[in-house]
DRENBA-974862 format. One record per atom (N, C-alpha, C, CB): atom name; x, y, z; residue number from 0. Coordinates in nm, 2 decimals, always signed. Glycine has a CB too. Layout:
BEGIN
atom = CA, u = X, v = Y, w = Z, seq = NUM
...
END
This chain:
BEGIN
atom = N, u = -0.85, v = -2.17, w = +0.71, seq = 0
atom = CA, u = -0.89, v = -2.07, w = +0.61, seq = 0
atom = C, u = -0.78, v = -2.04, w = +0.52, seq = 0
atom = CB, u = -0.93, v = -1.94, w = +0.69, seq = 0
atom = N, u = -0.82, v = -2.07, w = +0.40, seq = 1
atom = CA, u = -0.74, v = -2.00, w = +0.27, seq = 1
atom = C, u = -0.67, v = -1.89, w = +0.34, seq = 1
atom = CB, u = -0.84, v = -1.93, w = +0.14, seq = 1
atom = N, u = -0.51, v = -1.86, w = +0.27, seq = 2
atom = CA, u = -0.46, v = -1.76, w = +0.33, seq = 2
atom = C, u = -0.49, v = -1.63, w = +0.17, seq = 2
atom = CB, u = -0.28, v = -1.80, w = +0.40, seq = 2
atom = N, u = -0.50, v = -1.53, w = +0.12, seq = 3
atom = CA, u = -0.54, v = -1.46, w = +0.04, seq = 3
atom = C, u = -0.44, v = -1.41, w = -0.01, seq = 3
atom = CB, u = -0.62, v = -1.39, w = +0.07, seq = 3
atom = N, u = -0.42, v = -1.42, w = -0.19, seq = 4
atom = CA, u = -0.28, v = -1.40, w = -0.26, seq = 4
atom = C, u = -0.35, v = -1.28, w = -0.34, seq = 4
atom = CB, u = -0.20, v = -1.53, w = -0.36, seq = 4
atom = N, u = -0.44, v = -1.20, w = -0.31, seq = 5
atom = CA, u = -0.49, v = -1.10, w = -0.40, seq = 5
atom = C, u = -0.55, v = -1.00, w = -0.32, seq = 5
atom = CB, u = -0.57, v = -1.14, w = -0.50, seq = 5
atom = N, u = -0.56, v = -0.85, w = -0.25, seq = 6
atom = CA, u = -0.64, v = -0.78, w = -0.23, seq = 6
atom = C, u = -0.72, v = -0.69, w = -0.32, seq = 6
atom = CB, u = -0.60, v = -0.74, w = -0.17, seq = 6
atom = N, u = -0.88, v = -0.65, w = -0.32, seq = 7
atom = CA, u = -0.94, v = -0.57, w = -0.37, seq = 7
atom = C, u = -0.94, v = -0.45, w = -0.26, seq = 7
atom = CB, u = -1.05, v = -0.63, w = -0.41, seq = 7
atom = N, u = -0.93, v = -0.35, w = -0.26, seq = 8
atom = CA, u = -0.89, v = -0.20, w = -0.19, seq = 8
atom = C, u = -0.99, v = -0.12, w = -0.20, seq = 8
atom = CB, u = -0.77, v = -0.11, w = -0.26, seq = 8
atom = N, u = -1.14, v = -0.09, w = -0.13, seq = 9
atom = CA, u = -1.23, v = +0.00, w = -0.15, seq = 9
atom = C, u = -1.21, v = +0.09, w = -0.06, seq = 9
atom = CB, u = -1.36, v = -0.03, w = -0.16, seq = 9
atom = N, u = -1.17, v = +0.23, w = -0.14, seq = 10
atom = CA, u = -1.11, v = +0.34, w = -0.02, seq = 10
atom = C, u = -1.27, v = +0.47, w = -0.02, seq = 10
atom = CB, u = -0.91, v = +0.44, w = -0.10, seq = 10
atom = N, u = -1.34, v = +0.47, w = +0.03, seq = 11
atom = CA, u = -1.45, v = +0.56, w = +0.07, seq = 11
atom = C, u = -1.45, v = +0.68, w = +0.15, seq = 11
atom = CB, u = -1.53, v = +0.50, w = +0.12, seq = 11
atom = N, u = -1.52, v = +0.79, w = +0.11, seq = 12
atom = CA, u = -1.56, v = +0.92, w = +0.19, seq = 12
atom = C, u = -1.70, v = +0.90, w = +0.20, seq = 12
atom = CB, u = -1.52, v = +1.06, w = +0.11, seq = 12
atom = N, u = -1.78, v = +0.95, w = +0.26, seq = 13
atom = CA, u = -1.90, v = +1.00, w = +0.35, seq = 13
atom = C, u = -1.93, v = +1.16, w = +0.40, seq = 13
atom = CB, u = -1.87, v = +0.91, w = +0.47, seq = 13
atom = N, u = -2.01, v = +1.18, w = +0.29, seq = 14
atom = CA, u = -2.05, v = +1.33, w = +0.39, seq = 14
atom = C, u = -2.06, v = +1.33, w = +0.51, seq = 14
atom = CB, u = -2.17, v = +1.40, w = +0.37, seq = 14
atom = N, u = -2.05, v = +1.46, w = +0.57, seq = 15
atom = CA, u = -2.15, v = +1.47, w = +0.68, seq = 15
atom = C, u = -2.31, v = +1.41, w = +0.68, seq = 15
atom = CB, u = -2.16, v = +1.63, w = +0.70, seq = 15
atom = N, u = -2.34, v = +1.38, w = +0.77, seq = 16
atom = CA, u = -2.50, v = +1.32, w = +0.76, seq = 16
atom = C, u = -2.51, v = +1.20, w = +0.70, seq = 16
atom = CB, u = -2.61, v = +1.42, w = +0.69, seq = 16
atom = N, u = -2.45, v = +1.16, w = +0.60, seq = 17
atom = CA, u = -2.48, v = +1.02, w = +0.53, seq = 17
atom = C, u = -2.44, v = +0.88, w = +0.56, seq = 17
atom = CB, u = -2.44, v = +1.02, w = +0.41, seq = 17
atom = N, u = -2.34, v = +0.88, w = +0.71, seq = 18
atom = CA, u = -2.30, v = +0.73, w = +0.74, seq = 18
atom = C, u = -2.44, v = +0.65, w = +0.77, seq = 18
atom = CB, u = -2.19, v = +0.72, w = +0.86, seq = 18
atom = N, u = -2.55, v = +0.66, w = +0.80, seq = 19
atom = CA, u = -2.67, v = +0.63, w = +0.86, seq = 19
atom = C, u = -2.73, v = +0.54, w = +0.74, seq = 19
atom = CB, u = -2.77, v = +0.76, w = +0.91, seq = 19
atom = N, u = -2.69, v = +0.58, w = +0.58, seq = 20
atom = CA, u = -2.78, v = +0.52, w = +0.51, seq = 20
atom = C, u = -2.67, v = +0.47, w = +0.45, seq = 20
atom = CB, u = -2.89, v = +0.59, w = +0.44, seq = 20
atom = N, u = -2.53, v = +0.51, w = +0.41, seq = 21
atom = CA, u = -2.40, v = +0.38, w = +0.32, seq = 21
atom = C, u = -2.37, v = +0.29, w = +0.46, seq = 21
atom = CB, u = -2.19, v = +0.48, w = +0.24, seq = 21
atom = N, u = -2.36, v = +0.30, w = +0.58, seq = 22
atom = CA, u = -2.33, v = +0.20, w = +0.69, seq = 22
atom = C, u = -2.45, v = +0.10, w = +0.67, seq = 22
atom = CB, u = -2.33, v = +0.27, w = +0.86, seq = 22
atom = N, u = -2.57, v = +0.15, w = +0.68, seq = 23
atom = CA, u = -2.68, v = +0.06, w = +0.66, seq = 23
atom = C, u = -2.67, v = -0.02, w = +0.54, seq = 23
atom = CB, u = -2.80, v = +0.13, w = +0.66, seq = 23
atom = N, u = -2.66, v = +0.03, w = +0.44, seq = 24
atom = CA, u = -2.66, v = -0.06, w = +0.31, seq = 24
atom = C, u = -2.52, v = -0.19, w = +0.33, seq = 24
atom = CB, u = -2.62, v = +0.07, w = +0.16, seq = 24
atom = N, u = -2.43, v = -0.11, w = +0.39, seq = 25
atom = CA, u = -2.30, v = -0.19, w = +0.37, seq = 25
atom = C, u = -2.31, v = -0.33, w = +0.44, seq = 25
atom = CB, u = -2.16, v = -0.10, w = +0.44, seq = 25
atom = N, u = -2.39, v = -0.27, w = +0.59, seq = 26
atom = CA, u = -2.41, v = -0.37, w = +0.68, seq = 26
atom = C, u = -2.51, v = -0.49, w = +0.65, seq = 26
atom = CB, u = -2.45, v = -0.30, w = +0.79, seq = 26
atom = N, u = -2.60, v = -0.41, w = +0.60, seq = 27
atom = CA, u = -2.72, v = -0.50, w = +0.56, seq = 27
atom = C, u = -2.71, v = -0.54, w = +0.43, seq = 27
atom = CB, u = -2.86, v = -0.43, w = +0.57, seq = 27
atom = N, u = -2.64, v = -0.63, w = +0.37, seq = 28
atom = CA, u = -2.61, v = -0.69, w = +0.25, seq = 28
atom = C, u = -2.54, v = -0.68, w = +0.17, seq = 28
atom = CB, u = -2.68, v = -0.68, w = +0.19, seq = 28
atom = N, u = -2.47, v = -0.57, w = +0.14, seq = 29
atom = CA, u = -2.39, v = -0.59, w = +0.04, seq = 29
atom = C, u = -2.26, v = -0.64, w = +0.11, seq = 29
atom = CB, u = -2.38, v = -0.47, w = -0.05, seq = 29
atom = N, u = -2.19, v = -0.60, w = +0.16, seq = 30
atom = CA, u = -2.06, v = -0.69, w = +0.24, seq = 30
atom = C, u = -2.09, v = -0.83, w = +0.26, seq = 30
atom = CB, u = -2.03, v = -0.64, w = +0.39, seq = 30
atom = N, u = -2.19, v = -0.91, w = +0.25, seq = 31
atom = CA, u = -2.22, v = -1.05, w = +0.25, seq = 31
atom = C, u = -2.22, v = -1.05, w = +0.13, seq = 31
atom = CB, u = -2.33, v = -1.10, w = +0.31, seq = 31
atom = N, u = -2.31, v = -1.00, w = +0.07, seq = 32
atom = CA, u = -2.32, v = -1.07, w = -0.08, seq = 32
atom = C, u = -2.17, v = -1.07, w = -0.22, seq = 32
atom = CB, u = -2.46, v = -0.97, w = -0.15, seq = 32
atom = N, u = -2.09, v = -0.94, w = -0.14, seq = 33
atom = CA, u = -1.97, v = -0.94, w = -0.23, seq = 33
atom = C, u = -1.89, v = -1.06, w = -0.18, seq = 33
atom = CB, u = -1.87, v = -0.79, w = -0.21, seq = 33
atom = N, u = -1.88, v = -1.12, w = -0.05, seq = 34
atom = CA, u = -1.82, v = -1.21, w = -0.01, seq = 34
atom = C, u = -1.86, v = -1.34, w = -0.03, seq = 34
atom = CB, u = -1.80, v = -1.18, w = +0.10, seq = 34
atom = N, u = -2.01, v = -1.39, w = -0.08, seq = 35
atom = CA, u = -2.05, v = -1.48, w = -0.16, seq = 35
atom = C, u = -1.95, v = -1.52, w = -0.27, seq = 35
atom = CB, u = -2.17, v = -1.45, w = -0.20, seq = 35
atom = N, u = -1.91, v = -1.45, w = -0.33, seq = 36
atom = CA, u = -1.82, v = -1.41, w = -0.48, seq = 36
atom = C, u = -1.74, v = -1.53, w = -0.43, seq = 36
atom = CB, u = -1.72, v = -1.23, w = -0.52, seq = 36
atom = N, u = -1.74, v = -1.59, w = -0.57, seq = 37
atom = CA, u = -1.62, v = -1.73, w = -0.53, seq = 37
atom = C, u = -1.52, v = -1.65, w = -0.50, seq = 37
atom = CB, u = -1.56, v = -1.84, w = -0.66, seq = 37
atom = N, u = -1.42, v = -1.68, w = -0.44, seq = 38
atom = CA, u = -1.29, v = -1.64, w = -0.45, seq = 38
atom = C, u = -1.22, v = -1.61, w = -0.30, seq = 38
atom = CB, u = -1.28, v = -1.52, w = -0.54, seq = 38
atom = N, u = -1.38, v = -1.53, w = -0.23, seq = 39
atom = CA, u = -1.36, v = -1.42, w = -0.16, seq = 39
atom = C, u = -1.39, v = -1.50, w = -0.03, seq = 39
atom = CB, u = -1.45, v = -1.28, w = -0.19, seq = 39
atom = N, u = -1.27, v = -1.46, w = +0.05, seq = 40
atom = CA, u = -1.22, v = -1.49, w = +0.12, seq = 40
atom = C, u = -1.28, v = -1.45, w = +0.28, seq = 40
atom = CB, u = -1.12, v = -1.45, w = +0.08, seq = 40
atom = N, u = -1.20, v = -1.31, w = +0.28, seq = 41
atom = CA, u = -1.24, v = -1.20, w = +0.37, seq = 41
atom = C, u = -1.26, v = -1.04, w = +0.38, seq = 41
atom = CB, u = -1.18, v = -1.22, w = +0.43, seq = 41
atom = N, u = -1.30, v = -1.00, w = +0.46, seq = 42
atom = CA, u = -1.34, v = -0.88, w = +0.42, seq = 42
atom = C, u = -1.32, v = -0.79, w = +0.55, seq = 42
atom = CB, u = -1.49, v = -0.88, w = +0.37, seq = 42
atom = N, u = -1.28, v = -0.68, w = +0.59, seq = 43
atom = CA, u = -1.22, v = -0.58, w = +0.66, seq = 43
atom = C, u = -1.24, v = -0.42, w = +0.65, seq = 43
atom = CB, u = -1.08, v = -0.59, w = +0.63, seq = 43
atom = N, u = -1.35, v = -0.35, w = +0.74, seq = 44
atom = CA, u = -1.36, v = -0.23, w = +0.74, seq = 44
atom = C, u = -1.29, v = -0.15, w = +0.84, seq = 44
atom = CB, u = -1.47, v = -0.21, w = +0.73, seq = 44
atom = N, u = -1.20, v = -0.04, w = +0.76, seq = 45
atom = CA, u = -1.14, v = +0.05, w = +0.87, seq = 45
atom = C, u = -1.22, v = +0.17, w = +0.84, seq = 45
atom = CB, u = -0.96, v = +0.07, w = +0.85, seq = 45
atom = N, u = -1.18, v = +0.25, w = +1.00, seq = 46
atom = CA, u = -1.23, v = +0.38, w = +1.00, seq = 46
atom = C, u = -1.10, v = +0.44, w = +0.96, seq = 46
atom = CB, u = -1.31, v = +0.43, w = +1.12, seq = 46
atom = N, u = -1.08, v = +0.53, w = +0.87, seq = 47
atom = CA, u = -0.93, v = +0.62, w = +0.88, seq = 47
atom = C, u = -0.93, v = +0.69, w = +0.95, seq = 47
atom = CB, u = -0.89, v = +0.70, w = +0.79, seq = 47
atom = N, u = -0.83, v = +0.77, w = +1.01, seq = 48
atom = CA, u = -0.81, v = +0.89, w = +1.12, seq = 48
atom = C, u = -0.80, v = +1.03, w = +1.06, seq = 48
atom = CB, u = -0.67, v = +0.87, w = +1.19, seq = 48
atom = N, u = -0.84, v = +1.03, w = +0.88, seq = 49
atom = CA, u = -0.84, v = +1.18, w = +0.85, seq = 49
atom = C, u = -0.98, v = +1.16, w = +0.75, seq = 49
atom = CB, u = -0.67, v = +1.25, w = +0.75, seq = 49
atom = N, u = -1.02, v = +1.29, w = +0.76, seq = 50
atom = CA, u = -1.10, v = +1.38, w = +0.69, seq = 50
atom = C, u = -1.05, v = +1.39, w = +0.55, seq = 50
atom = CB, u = -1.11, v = +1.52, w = +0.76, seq = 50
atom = N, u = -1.15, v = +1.47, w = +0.45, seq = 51
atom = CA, u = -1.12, v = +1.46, w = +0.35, seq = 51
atom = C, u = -1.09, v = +1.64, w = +0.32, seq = 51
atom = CB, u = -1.23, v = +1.37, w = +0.27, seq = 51
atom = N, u = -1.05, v = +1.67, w = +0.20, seq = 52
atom = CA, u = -1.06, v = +1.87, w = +0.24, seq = 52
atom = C, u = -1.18, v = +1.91, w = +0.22, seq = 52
atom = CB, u = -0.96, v = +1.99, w = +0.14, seq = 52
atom = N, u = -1.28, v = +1.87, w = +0.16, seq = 53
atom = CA, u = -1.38, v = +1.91, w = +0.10, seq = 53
atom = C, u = -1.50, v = +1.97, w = +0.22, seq = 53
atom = CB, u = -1.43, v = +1.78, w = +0.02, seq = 53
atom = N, u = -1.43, v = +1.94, w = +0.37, seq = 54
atom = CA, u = -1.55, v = +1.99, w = +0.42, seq = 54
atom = C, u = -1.58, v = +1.84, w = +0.53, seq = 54
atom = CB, u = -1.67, v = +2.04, w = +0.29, seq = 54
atom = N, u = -1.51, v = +1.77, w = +0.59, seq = 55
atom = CA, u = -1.57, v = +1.69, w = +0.71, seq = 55
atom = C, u = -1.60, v = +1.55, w = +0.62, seq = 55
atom = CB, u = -1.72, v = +1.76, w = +0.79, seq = 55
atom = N, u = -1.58, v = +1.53, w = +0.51, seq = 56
atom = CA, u = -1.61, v = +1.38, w = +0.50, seq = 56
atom = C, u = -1.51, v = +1.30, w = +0.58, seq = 56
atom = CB, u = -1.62, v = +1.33, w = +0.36, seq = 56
atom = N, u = -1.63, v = +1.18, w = +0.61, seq = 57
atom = CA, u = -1.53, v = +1.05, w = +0.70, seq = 57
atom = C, u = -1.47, v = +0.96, w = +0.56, seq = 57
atom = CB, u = -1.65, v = +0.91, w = +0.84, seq = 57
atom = N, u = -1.36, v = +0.92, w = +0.68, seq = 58
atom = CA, u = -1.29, v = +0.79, w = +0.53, seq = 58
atom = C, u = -1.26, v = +0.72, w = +0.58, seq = 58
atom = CB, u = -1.16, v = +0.81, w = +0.42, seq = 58
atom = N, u = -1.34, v = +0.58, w = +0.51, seq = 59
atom = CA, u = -1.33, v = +0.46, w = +0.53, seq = 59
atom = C, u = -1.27, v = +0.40, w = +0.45, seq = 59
atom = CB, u = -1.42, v = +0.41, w = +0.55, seq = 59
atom = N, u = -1.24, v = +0.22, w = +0.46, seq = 60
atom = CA, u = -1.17, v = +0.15, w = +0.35, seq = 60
atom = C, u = -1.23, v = +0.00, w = +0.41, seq = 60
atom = CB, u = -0.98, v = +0.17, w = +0.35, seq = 60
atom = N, u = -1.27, v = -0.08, w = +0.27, seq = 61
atom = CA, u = -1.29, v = -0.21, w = +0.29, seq = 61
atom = C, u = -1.20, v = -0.24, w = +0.23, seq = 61
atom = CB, u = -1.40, v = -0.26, w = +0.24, seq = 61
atom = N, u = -1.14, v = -0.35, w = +0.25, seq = 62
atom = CA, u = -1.04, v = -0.49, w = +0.25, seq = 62
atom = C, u = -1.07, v = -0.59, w = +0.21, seq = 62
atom = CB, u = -1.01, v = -0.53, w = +0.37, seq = 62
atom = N, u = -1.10, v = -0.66, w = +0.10, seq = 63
atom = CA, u = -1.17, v = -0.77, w = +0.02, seq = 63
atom = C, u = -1.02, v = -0.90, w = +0.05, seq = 63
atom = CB, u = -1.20, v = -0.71, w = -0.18, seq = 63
atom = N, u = -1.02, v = -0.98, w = +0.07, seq = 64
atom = CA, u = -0.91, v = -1.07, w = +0.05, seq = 64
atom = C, u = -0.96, v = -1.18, w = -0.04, seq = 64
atom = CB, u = -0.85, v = -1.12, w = +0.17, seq = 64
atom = N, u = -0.91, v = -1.20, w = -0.11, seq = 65
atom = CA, u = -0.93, v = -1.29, w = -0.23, seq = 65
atom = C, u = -0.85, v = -1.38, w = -0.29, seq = 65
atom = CB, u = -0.96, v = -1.23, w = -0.32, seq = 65
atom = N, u = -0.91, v = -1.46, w = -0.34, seq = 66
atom = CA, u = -0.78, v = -1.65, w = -0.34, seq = 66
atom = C, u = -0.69, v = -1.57, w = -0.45, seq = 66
atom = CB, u = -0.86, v = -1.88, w = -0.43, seq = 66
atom = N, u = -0.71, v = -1.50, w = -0.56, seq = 67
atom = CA, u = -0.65, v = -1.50, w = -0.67, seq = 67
atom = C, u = -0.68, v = -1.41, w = -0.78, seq = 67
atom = CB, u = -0.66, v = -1.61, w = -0.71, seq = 67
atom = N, u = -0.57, v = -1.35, w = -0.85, seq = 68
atom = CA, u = -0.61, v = -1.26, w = -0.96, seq = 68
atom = C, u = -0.74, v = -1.24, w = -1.04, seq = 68
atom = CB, u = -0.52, v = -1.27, w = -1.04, seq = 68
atom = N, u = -0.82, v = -1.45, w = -1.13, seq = 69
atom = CA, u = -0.82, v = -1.45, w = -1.19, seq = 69
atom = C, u = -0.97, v = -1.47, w = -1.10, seq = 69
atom = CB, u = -0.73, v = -1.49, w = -1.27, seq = 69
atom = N, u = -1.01, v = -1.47, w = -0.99, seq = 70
atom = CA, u = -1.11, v = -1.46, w = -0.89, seq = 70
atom = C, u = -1.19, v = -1.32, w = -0.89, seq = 70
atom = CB, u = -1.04, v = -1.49, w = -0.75, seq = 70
atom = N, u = -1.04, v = -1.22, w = -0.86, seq = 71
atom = CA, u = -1.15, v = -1.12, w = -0.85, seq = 71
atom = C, u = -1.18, v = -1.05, w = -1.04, seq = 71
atom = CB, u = -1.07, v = -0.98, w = -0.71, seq = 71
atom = N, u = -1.10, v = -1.11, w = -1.13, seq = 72
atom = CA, u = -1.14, v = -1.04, w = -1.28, seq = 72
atom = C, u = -1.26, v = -1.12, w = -1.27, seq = 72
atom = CB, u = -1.03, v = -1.06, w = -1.45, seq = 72
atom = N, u = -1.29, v = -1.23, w = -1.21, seq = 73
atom = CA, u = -1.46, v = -1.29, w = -1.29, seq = 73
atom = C, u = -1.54, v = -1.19, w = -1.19, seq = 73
atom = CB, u = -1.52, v = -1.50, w = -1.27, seq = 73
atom = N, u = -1.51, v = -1.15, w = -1.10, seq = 74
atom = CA, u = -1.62, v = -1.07, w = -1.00, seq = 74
atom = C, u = -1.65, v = -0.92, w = -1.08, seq = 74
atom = CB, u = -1.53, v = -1.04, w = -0.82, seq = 74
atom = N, u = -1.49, v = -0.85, w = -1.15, seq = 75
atom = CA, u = -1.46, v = -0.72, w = -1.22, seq = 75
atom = C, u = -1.56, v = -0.74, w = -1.30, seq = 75
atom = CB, u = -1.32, v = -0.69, w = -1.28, seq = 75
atom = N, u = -1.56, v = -0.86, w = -1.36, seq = 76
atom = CA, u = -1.62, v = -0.89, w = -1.52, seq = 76
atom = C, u = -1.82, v = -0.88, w = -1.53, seq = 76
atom = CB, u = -1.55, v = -1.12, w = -1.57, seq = 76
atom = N, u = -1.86, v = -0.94, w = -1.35, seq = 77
atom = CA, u = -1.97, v = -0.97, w = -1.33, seq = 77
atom = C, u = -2.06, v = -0.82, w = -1.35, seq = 77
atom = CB, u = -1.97, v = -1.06, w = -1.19, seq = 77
atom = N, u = -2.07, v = -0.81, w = -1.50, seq = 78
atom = CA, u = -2.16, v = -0.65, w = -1.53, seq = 78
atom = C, u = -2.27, v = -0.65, w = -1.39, seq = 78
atom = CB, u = -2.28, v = -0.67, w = -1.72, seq = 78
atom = N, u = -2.35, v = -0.74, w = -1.45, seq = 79
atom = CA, u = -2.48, v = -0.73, w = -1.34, seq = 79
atom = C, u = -2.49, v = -0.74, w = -1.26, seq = 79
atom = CB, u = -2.55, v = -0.76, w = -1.33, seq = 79
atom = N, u = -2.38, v = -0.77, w = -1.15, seq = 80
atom = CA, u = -2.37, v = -0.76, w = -1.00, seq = 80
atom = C, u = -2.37, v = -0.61, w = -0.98, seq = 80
atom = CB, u = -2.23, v = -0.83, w = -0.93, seq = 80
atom = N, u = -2.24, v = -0.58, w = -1.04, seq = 81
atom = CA, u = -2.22, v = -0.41, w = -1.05, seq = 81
atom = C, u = -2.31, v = -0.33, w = -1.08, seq = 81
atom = CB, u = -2.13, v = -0.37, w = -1.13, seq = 81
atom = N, u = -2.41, v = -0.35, w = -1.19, seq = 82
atom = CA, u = -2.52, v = -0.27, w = -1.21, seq = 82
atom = C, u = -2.60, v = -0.28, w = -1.10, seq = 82
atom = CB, u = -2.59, v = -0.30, w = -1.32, seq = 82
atom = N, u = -2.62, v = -0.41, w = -1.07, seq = 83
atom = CA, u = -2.71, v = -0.39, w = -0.92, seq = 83
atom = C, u = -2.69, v = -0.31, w = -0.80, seq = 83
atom = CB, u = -2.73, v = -0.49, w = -0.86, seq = 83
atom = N, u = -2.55, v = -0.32, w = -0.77, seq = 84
atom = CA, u = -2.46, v = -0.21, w = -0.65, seq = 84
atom = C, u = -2.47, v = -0.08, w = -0.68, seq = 84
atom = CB, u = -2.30, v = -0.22, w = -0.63, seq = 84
atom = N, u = -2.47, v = -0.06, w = -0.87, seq = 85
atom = CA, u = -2.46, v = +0.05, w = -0.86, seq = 85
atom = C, u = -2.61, v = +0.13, w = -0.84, seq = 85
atom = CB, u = -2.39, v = +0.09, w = -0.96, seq = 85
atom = N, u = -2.75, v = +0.05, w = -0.92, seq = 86
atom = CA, u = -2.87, v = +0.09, w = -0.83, seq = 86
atom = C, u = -2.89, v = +0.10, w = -0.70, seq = 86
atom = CB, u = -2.94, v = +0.03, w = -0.84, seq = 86
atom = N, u = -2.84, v = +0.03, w = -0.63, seq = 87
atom = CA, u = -2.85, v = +0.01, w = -0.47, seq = 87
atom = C, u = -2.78, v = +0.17, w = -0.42, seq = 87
atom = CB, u = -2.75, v = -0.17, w = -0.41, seq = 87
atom = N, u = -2.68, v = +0.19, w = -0.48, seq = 88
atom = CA, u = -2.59, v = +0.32, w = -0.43, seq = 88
atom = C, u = -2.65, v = +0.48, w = -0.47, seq = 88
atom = CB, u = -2.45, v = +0.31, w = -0.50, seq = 88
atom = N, u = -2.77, v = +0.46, w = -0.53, seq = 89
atom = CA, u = -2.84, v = +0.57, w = -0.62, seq = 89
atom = C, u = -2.89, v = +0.63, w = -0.47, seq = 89
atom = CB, u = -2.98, v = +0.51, w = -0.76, seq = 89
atom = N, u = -2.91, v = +0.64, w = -0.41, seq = 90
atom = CA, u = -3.01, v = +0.70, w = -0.31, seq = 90
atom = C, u = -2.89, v = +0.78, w = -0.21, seq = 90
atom = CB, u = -3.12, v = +0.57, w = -0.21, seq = 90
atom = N, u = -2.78, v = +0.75, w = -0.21, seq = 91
atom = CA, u = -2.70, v = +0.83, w = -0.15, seq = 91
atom = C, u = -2.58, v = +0.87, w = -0.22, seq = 91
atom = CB, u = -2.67, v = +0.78, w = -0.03, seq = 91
atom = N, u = -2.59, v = +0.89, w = -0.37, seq = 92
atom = CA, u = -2.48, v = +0.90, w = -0.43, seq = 92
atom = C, u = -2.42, v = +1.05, w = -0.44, seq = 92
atom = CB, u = -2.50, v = +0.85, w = -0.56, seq = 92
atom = N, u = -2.49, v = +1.11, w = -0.37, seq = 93
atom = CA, u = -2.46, v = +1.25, w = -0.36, seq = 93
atom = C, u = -2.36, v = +1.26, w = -0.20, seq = 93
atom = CB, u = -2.63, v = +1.36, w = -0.36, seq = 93
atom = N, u = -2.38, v = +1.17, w = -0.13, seq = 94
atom = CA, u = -2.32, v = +1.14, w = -0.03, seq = 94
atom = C, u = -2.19, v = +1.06, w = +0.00, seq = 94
atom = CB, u = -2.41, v = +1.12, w = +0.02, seq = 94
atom = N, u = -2.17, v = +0.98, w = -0.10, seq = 95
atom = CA, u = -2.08, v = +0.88, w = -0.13, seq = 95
atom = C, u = -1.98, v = +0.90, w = -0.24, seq = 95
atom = CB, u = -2.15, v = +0.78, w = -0.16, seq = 95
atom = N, u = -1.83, v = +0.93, w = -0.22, seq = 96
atom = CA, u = -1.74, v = +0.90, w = -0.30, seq = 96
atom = C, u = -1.64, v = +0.77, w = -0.32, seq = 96
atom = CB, u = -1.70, v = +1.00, w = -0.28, seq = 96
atom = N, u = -1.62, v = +0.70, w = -0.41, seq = 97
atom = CA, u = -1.56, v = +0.58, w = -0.39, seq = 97
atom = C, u = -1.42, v = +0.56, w = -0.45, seq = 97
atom = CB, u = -1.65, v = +0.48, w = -0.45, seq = 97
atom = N, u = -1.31, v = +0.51, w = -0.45, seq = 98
atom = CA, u = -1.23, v = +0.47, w = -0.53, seq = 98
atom = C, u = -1.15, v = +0.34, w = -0.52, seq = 98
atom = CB, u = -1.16, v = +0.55, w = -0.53, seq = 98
atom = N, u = -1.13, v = +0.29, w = -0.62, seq = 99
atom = CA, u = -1.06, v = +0.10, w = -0.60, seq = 99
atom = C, u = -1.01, v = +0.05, w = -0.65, seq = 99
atom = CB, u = -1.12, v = -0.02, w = -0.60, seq = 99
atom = N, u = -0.89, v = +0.01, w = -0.59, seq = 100
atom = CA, u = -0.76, v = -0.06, w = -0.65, seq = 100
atom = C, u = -0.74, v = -0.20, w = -0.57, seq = 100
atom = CB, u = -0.62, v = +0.03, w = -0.64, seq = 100
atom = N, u = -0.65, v = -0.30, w = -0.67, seq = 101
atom = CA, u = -0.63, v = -0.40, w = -0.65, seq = 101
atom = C, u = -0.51, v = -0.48, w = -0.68, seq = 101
atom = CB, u = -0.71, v = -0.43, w = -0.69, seq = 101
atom = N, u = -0.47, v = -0.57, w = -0.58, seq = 102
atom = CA, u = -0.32, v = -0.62, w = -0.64, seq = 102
atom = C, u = -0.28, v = -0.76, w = -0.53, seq = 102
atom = CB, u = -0.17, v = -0.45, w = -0.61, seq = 102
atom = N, u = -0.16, v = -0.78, w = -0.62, seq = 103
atom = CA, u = -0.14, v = -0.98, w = -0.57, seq = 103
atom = C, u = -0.07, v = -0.95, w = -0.48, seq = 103
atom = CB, u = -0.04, v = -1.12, w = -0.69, seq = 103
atom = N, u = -0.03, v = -1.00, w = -0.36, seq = 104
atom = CA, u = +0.05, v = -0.98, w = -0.29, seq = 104
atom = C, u = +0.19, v = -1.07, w = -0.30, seq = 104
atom = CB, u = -0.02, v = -0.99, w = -0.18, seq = 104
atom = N, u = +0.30, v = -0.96, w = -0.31, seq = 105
atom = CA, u = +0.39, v = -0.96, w = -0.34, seq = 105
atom = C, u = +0.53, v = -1.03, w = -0.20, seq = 105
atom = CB, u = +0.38, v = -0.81, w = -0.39, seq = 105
atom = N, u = +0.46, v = -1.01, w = -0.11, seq = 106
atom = CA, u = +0.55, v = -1.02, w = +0.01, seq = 106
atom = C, u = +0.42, v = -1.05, w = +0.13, seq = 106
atom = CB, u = +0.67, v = -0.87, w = +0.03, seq = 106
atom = N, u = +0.43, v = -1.11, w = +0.23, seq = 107
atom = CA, u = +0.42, v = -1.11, w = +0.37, seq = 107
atom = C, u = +0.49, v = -1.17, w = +0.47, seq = 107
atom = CB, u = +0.33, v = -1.13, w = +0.40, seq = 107
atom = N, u = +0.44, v = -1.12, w = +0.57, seq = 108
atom = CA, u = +0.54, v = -1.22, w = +0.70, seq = 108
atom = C, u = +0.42, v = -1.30, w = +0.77, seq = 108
atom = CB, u = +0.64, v = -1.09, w = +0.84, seq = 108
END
């Protein structure tokens, strides 16, 4: 296996009540289909150990590993993947907060 010179960083909250339908979505297709994406490597969900202040949301984080900078800008670039995720996310978007960053890796052991 490719070793991965780029991570994509999806850091997530979850109301109360809503892991039942973003776990389901995540599980059931979209985590495969982002990992179809040339480039992409591997993929890694943590549970975090804190809450958010707002009142009990959970926080999670996916982990994208990816061959290369110029791998994940054609995925950034792919409008209509993203339009499609972002339909797909309409049914619990009141339940779902997202944020995502990305970067080459600089060092490992």
């Amino acid at each position: 296996m490719k070793e991965p010179k780029f991570f994509l960083v999806v850091r997530f909250w979850i109301a109360p009540g809503g892991d039942q339908p973003v776990m389901k979505w995540l599980e059931g297709g979209h985590m495969q289909e982002v990992m179809r994406q040339p480039g992409f490597i591997s993929v890694r969900r943590l549970k975090l150990p804190e809450e958010d202040a707002t009142g009990g949301w959970s926080a999670h984080c996916m982990l994208y590993g990816i061959e290369s900078r110029e791998h994940y800008e054609k995925y950034m670039a792919n409008q209509q993947l993203h339009a499609k995720f972002a339909k797909e996310r309409e049914p619990f978007a009141t339940k779902l907060r997202i944020e995502r960053f990305a970067g080459e890796v600089d060092f490992s052991l």
